[in-house]
Residue, then its C-alpha position, 0 to 999 in steps of 0.5 A: x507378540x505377547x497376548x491379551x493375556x494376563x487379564x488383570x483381575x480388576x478387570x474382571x471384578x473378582x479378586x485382588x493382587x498387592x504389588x509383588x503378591x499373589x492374586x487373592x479371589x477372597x478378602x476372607x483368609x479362610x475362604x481364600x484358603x480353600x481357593x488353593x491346595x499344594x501338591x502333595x496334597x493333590x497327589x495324596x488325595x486323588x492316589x487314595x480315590x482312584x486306589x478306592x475305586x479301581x479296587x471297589x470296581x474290580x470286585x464289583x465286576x469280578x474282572x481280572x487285572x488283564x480287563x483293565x487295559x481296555x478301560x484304561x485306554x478308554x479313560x486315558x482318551x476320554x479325559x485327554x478330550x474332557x480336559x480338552x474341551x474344559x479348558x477353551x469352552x470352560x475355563x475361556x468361557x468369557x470369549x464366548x460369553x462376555x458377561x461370564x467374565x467373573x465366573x472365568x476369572x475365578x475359574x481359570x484367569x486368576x491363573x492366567x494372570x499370575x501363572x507363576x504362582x504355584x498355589x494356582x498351577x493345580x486346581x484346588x480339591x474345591x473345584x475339581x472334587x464337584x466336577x469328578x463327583x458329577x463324572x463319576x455320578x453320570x457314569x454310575x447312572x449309564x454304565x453300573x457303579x463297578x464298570x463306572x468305578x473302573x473307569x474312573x478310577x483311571x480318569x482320576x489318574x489321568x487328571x492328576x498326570x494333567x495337573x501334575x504336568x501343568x503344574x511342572x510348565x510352570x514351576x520346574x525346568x522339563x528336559x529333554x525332547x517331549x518334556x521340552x515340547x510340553x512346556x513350550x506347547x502350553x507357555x504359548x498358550x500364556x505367552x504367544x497366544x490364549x486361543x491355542x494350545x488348549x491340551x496340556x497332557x497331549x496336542x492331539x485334540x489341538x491338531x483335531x480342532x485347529x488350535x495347534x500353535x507352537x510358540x517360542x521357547x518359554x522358561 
């Protein structure tokens, strides 16, 4: 049984789609342009950020290459739970609040309403530049800019193997064993049911908080 989901996008006052197009947030071409990145442009970009960092942060710390490990692991499991948490009380923010509907639609229902579109698969540097930058700010502020770069420098990688895997569930044909359970795990979270499967880079998190549903095979 297929969800409430793909919500229509008149629905939630923001955007419009012409029969057999893409979803539009903007009547201005120039605004919608920054709406939407591809992805060599999203691996490019967040490769040379997290490459600045953890070479900034090393030499700030004076820290050998072996010190990395702990962090990264650290990182690795923080942004699994960040991403986690972003996607059922964020990006579905409108089950919780209805009046945010707009603010959800534009975030994340857009996606949801059209997932096949590429353009929206992988979040535009719009959105996720600001979020990182609050991230990365806080963590200067807690921990000192060098063991903060370190950290998120890893956590700029994890996020482009989280979009990088959402975008392949919807655009390209995953194999084998874990790639089939990846896709099948996050297409039900579109096509079975929108409140499960939140995770996209791990179920961990689904299992912890009871969101664990594992649908049909999907594409």
């Amino acid at each position: 049984m297929r969800s409430r989901e793909p919500r229509k996008a008149a629905a939630a006052g923001a955007g419009t789609q012409v029969s057999g197009g893409p979803v539009r947030l903007f009547e201005s071409d120039f605004l919608e342009w920054f709406t939407r990145v591809n992805l060599a442009t999203l691996v490019v970009f967040w490769i040379a950020v997290s490459a600045v960092l953890l070479v900034l942060g090393f030499r700030g710390a004076g820290l050998g290459p072996g010190a990395l490990l702990p962090i990264a692991l650290a990182a690795a499991a923080a942004w699994t739970l960040f991403e986690y948490l972003m996607h059922r009380f964020l990006f579905h923010i409108d089950r919780w609040i209805p009046s945010a509907e707009r603010l959800a639609f534009l975030a994340h229902g857009c996606h949801h309403t059209d997932p096949a579109d590429a353009g929206r698969d992988i979040m535009p540097l719009t959105m996720s530049l600001p979020v990182f930058s609050v991230l990365l700010g806080a963590g200067v502020l807690l921990a000192g800019w060098a063991p903060a770069f370190l950290f998120f420098g890893v956590f700029a990688l994890c996020y482009l193997a989280y979009d990088i895997t959402h975008y392949a569930c919807h655009q390209w044909r995953l194999r084998g064993p874990i790639g089939t359970y990846v896709k099948r795990h996050h297409l039900a979270h579109h096509y079975a049911t929108a409140d499960r499967n939140f995770g996209v880079s791990t179920p961990v998190w689904d299992w912890v908080f009871g969101t664990l549903r594992v649908g049909r095979r999907h594409g």
